[in-house]
N, C-alpha and C positions, 0 to 999 in steps of 0.2 A: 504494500500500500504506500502508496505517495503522499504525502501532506502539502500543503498549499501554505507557503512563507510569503508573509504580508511582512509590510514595515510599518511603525508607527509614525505620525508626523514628527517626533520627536526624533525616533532613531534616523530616519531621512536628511535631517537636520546635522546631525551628527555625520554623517557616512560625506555631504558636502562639504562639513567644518574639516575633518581629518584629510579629506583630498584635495582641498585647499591649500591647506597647508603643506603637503606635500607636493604639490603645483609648483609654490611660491620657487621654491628650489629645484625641482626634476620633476617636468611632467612627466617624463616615462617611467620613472619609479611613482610617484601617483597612482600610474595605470595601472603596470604593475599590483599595487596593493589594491585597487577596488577589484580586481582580478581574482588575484586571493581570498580577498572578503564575497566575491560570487560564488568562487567553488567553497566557502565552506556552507553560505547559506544552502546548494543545492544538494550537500552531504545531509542538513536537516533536513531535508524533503523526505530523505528515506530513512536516517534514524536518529532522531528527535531525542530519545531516551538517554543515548550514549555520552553524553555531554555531563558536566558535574551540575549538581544539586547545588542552587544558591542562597537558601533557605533549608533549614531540615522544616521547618512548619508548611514550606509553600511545597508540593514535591514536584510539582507542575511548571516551578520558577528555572529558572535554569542557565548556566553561563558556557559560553563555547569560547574558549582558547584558538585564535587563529594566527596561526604562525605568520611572520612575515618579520624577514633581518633579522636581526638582535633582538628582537622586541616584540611585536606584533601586536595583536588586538584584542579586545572581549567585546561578545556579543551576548547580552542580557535578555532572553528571551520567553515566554511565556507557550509552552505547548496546550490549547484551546481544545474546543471540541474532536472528536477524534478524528480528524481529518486539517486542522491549523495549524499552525506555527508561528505566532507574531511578537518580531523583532521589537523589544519596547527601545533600546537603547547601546549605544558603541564607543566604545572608548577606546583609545591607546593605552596598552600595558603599564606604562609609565604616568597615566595620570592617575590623581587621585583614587578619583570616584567618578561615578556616570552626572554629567550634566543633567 
């Protein structure tokens, strides 16, 4: 079964802020990473589960580790009814917390 990965306005937001930024300096390393961040979103398509628990209360919350360089990304996601996936929010490994 395949799952349907939506993004939120927020996480949308974010996926522009980080490639942005990454622009500023080497658009093809920019591409690059939204590239990365496509193939892992279409890996949740098919398994949604395998990702770590972001919450032990929430078990449906969930964050995916998405390699890129030295560093890479987190993707803060919410697995919905039994057929969604929607992306709340993206970060770079090295910041904080999620906007």
């Amino acid at each position: 079964m395949n799952y349907r990965v939506r993004l939120t306005p927020t996480a949308a937001d974010d996926l522009q802020r980080l490639f942005a930024f990454l622009a500023e300096h080497d658009v093809l390393v920019a591409e690059r990473a939204r590239h990365a961040i496509e193939q892992a979103f279409m890996f949740l398509r098919v398994f949604p589960f395998a990702c770590r628990k972001a919450s032990p209360e929430y078990p449906f919350l969930r964050e995916m580790l998405i390699e890129f360089g030295s560093a890479g990304y987190v993707a803060l996601y919410e697995i919905e009814t039994g057929d969604t996936v929607t992306i709340l929010a993206v970060r770079h490994q090295r910041e904080d917390d999620f906007h």
